[in-house]
N, C-alpha and C positions, 0 to 999 in steps of 0.2 A: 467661548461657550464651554461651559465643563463639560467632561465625558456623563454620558448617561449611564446609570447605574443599572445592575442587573435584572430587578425586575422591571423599568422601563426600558431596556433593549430589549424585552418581549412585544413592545407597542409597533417595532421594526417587525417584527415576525408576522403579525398580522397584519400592517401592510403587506408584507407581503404574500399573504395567503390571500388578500383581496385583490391585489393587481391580478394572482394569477386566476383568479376566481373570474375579474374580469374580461379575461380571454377569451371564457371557454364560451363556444355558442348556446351552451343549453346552462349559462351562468343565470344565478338568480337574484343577481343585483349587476349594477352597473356602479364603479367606483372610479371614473378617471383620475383622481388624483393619485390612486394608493401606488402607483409604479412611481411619483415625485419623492416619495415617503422612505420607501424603502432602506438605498441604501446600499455598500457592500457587505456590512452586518447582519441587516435583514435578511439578503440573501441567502447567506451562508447558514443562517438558522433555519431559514425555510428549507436548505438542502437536508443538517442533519434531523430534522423531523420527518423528513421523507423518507431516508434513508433508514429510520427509526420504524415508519408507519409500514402497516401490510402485513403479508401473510407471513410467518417463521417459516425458515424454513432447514430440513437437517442437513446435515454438514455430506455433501454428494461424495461418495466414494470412487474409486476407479471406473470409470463405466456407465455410475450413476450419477445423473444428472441433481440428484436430489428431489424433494417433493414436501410440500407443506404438510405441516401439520396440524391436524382437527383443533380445534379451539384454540390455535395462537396467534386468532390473529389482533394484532393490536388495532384499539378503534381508532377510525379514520379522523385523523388532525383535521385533514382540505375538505371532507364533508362536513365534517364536524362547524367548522367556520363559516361555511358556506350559508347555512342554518341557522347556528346562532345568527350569523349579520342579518337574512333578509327577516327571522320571527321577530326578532329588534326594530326592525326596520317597520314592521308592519304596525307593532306593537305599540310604539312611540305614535305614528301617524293616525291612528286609529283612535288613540289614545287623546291625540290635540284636536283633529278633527270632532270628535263626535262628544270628548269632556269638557274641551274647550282651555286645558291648561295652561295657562299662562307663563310658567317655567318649566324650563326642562333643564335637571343639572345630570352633567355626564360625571363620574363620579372614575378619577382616573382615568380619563379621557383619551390620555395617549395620543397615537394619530389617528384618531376619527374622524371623519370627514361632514359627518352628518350634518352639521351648518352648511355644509358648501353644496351636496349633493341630491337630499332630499326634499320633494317638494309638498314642504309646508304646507296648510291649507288655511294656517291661520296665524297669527304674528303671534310671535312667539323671543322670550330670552334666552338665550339656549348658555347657560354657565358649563364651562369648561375648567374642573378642576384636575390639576397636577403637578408633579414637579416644577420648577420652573426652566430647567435646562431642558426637558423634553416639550412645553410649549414653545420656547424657541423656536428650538430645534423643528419645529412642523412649521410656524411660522415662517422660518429661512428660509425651508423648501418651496410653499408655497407662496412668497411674497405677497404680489397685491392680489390673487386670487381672490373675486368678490363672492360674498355666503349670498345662500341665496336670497329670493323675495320673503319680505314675511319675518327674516329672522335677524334680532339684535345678540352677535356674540358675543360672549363676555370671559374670556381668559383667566385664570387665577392662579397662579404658580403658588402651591402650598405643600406644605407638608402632609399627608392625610393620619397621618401616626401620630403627630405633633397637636398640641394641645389649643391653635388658634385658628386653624383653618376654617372652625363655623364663622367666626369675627370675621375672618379677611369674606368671607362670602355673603354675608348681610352689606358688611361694607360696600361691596361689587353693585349692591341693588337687589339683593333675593332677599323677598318680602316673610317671612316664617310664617304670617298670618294667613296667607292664603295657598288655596292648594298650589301644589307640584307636581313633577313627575321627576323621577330618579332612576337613572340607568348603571347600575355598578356592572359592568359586564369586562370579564378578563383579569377579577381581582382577587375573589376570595379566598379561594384555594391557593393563593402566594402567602397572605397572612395565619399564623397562627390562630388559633381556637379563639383565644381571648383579645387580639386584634382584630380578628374579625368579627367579634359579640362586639368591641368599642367601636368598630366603624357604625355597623347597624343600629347601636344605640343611639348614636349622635345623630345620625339620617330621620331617626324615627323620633327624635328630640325635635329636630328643624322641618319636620314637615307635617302641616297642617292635616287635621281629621279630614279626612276624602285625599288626600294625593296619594298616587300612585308609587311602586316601589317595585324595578325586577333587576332581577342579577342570574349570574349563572353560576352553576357551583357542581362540585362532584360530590360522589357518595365516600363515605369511610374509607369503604370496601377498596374502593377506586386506589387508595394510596400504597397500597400493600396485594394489589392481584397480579403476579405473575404474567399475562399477558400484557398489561400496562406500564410495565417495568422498562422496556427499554425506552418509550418516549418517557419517562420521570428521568431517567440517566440521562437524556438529554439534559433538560432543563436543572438538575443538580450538578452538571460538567460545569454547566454557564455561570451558576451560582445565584441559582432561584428558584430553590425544591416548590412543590408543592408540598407545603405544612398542615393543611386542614379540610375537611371533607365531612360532609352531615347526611346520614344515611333519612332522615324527617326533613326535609327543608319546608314546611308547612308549619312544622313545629317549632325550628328554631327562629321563624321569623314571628308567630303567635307570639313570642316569650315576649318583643318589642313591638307588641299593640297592632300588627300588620295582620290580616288576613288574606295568606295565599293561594297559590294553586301552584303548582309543580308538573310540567311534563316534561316526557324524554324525549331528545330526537328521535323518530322513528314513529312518534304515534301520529295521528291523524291530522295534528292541527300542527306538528311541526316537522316534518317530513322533506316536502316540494318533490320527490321522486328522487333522492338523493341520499337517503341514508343505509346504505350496506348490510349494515349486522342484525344480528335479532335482537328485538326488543324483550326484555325482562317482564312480566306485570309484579307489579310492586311487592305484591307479599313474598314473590319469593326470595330469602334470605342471600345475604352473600352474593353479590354480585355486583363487578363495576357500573357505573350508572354517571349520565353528567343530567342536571337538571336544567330548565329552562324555569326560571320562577318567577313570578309576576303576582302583586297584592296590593289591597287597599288600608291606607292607616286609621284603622278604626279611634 
């Protein structure tokens, strides 16, 4: 199996932020598999984002024990995840239950588990694209592990940069003619400005008037704000900066026929009793922000 490359050994890191997610008694998903996923890579990245996340604090002198300081603290990675997973989670399910979607493609898939662990309420293809060393690689772990009731999964090792991957996915059985649902979550912010306008374009090429489309994303702001600096050093150590960041996610997804909505963790509908920090309201200028974004292709 070839080594995985740098921005797919972040698909180990959220494993494992969801094993540990699944620990906690007052966790807001349940993930048995994701401790199978992990890894000692995984690990180890879960360690330096930990050690990245939390309060600054200044350098204690003689005596002094040290003490944090007002506005550094970087936002929370493991809340952060915690959040995105279960508003996805809800998102997606809500979304098959009550639209009735017949596809649902994970778009960088990673090790998601979503075929294996959530319960479906309606049969469903659930397209799994990515690398093809990193679908392996989940598959090894997991062997015969069965998905659950309801759901035909469907694998597709491609390149998503690469110029064939909508071919190999028609191929797979996803029908363009009729609606979908698209979950790009843990991606955009890896690719550049103009990689990630060509992902969007081609998603909103392949997916029929009424399917669905969410993803997650940071604001501009996000890539250059001083509290956020040391988890980006993390992920630029490893060799997988975050390249690009959209202060409008309503706007940049309008450009490709989508109609969005955009919230932050922290507000009302994405919250669960779990997010830390203060929440921004929008107009005010400059400020780091991750969006939770969800629209229909007009």
């Amino acid at each position: 199996m070839a080594p995985l490359d740098a921005i797919a050994r972040t698909s180990l890191l959220t494993a494992a932020l969801r094993a540990k997610e699944t620990e906690r008694p007052d966790r807001l998903y349940e993930d048995p598999l994701a401790a199978r996923l992990v890894g000692a890579l995984g690990g180890d990245l879960l360690g330096q984002v930990a050690d990245a996340s939390g309060p600054r604090h200044t350098d204690p002198g003689q005596g002094d024990p040290g003490h944090d300081v007002p506005g550094q603290k970087v936002p929370s990675t493991v809340d952060f995840n915690a959040i995105r997973t279960r508003y996805f989670d809800d998102y997606l399910l809500t979304q098959v239950t009550d639209g009735g979607y017949p596809q649902v493609v994970m778009v960088a898939a990673g090790m998601d588990t979503r075929a294996y662990r959530l319960p479906w309420t309606r049969p469903v293809e659930l397209f799994e694209l990515d690398r093809p060393g990193v679908l392996e690689a989940k598959e090894s772990a997991l062997g015969d592990e069965p998905v659950r009731q309801r759901v035909t999964r469907r694998p597709i090792g491609v390149d998503l940069l690469g110029p064939d991957w909508t071919d190999a996915l028609v191929t797979a059985g996803y029908r363009p003619e009729e609606p979908s649902l698209w979950l790009l979550e843990g991606l955009l912010y890896y690719l550049t400005d103009d990689e990630a306008r060509q992902l969007l374009s081609r998603v909103a090429d392949l997916a029929a008037p009424g399917s669905r489309i969410a993803a997650d994303m940071v604001s501009a702001t996000t890539l250059t704000a001083p509290a956020v600096a040391p988890l980006l050093e993390v992920f630029e150590r490893q060799g997988c900066p975050w390249l690009s960041g959209h202060d409008e996610p309503e706007a940049l997804f309008a450009e490709y026929g989508i109609e969005a909505e955009a919230v932050q963790p922290g507000e009302e509908s994405a919250h669960y009793g779990r997010w830390p920090d203060p929440v921004h309201p929008r107009h005010v200028p400059d400020v780091e922000r991750v969006f939770l974004v969800h629209g229909v292709r007009k």
